[in-house]
Wavefront OBJ file of the C-alpha trace (Angstrom):
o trace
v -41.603 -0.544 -9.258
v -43.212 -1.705 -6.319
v -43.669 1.061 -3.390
v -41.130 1.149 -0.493
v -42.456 -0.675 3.196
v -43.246 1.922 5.737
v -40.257 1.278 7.656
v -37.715 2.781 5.175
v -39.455 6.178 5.968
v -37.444 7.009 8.691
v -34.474 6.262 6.189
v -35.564 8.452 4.010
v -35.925 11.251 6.340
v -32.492 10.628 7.393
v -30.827 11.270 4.263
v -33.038 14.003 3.269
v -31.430 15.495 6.171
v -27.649 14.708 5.221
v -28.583 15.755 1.531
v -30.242 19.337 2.782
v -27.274 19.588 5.317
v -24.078 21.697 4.777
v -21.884 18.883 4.933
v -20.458 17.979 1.616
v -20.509 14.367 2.185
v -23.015 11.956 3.778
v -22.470 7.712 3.722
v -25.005 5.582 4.788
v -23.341 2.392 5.832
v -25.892 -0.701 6.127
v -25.715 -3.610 8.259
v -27.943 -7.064 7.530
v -27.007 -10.744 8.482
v -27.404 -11.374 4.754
v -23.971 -9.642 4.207
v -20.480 -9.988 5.517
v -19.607 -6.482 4.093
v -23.061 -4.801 3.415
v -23.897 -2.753 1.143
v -23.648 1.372 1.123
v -24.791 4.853 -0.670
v -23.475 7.824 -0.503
v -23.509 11.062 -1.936
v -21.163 13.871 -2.436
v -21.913 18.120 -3.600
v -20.000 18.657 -7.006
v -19.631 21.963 -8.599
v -22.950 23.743 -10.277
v -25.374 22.193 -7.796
v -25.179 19.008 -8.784
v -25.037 15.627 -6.643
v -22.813 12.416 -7.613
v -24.119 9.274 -5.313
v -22.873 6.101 -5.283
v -23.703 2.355 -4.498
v -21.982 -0.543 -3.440
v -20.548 -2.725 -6.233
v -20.009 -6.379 -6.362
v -16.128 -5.702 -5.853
v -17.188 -4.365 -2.216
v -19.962 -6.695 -1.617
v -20.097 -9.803 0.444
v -21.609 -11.812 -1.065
v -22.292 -10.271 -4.141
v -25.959 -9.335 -5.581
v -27.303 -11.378 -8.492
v -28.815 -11.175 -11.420
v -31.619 -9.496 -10.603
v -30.420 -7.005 -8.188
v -27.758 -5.688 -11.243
v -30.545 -5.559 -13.565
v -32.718 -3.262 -10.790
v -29.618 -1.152 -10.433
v -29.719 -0.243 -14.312
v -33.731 -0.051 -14.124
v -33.451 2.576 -11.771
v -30.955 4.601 -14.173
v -27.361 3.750 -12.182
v -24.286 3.150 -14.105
v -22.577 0.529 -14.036
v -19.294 0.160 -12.358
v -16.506 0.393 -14.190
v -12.532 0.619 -13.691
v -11.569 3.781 -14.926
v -14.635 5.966 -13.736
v -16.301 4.742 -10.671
v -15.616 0.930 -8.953
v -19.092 1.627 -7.936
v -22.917 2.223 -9.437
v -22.943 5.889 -9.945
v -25.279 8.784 -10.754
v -24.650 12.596 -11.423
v -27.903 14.320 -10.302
v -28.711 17.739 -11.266
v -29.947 19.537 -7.574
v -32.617 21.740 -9.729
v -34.074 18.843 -11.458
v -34.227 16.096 -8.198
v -35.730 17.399 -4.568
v -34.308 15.688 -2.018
v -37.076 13.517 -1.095
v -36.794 12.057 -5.010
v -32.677 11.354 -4.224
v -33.675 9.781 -0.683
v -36.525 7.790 -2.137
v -33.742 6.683 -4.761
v -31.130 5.499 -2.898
v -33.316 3.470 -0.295
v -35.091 1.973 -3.308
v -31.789 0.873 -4.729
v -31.009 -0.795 -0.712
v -34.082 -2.436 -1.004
v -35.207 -3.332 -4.299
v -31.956 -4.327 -6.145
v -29.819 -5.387 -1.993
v -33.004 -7.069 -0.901
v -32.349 -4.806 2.832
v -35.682 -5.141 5.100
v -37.086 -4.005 8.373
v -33.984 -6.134 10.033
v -31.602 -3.825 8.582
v -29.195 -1.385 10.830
v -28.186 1.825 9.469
v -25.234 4.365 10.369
v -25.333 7.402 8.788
v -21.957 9.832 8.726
v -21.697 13.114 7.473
v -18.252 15.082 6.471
v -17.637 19.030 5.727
v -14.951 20.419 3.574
v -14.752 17.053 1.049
v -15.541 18.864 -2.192
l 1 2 3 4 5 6 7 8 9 10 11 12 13 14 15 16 17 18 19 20 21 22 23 24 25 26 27 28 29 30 31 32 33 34 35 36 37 38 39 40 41 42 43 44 45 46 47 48 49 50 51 52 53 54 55 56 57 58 59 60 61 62 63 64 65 66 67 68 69 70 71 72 73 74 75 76 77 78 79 80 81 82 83 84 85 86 87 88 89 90 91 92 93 94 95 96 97 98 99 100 101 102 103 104 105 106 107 108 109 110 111 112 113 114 115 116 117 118 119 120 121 122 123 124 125 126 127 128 129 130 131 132
């Protein structure tokens, strides 16, 4: 996979903060011209140190990604939505075997990469305690 553009490294930095933070739950909401409803991550603290995050489906998308964006999804080792587990892509990370930086790097791969977000991109980030 191709290496991200410098200006996702302020991204990244971001949620390396909400992922190293006490809150249990962080969203980053995106917001691009290319989408009606835009795309989001987020990630929330399970039991035994471990990390679920989640990406926007088709069923929350407008318009929907292609193809090739489903196919970078799976490449970069998300599930794929489903009904009775997660309407979403979805990953269960293990917090001794991903830093933070590695999660980060992740999720604004999966924006870019499989969403096609760039440099004209907006982010809001939100962080919640007591979710768990």
């Amino acid at each position: 996979m191709n290496k991200l553009p410098d200006y996702w490294d302020g991204v990244i930095e971001r949620l390396i903060g909400a992922i190293n933070g006490h809150d249990d739950l962080f969203v980053l909401q995106t917001y691009h011209d290319k989408y009606l409803h835009g795309p989001y991550v987020q990630g929330i603290r399970e039991y035994g140190n471990m990390l679920s995050i989640e990406a926007t489906s088709n069923r929350f998308l407008e318009p929907p990604i292609g193809e090739h964006g489903r196919e970078v999804m799976l490449f970069l080792g998300w599930s794929p939505p489903n009904d009775s587990d997660s309407p979403n892509y979805s990953q269960l990370l293990s917090r001794t075997e991903w830093t933070s930086f590695e999660v980060a790097a992740l999720l604004a791969q999966s924006l870019h990469f499989a969403y096609g977000l760039d440099e004209d991109t907006h982010f809001e980030l939100a962080t919640k305690m007591g979710v768990g």
